[in-house]
C-alpha positions as a Python dict, from the first residue, in 0.01 Angstrom:
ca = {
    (1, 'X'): (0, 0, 0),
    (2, 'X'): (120, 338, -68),
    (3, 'X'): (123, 675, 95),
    (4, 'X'): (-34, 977, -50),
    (5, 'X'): (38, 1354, 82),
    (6, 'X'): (-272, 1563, 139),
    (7, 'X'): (-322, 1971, 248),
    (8, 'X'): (-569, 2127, 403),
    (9, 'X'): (-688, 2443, 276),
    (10, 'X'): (-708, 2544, 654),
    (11, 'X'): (-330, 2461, 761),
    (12, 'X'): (-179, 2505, 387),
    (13, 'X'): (204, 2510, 574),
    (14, 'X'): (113, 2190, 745),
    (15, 'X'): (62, 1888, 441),
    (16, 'X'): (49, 1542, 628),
    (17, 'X'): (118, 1184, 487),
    (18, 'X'): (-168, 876, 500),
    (19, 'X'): (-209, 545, 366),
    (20, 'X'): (-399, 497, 15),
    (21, 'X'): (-671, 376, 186),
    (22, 'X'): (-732, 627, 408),
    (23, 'X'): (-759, 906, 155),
    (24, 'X'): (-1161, 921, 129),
    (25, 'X'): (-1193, 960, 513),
    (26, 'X'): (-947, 1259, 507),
    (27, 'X'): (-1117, 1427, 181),
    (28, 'X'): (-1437, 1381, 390),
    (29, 'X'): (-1281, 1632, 616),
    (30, 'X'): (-1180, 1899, 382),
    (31, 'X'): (-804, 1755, 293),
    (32, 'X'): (-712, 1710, -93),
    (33, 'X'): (-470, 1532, -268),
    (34, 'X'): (-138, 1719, -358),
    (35, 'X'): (138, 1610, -579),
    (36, 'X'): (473, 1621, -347),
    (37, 'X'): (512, 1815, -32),
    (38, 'X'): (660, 2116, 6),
    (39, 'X'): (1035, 2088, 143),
    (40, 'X'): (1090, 2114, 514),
    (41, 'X'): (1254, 2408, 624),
    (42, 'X'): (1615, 2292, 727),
    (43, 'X'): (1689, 2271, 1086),
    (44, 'X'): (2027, 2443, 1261),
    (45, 'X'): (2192, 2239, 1507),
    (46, 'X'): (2197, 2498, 1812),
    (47, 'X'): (2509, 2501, 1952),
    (48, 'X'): (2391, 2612, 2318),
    (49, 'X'): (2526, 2396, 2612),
    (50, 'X'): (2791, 2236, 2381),
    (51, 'X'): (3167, 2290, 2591),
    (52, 'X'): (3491, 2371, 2423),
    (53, 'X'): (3782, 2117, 2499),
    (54, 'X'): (4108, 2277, 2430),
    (55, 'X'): (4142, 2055, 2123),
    (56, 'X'): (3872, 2237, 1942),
    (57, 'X'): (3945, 2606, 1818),
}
């Protein structure tokens, strides 16, 4: 079975992933079909609470 990538027109930043199958339930609701989802945006690694050693410069 595979997965298909729905919006809503409510949370348009927000696109979710469901089984085939579950695809008329979630279209009842107001969520449609869309092709790929939008990239994530990427993440920085925060660098709070991480020590120096004397190795590192």
């Amino acid at each position: 079975m595979s997965d298909v990538s729905m919006a809503h027109p409510d949370l348009p930043d927000q696109p979710i992933t469901v089984r085939e199958s579950a695809v008329p339930h979630h279209q009842a609701a107001g969520w449609f079909v869309i092709e790929t989802p939008p990239p994530a945006p990427p993440r920085r690694a925060s660098a709070k609470g991480r020590r120096q050693t004397g190795e590192e410069s």
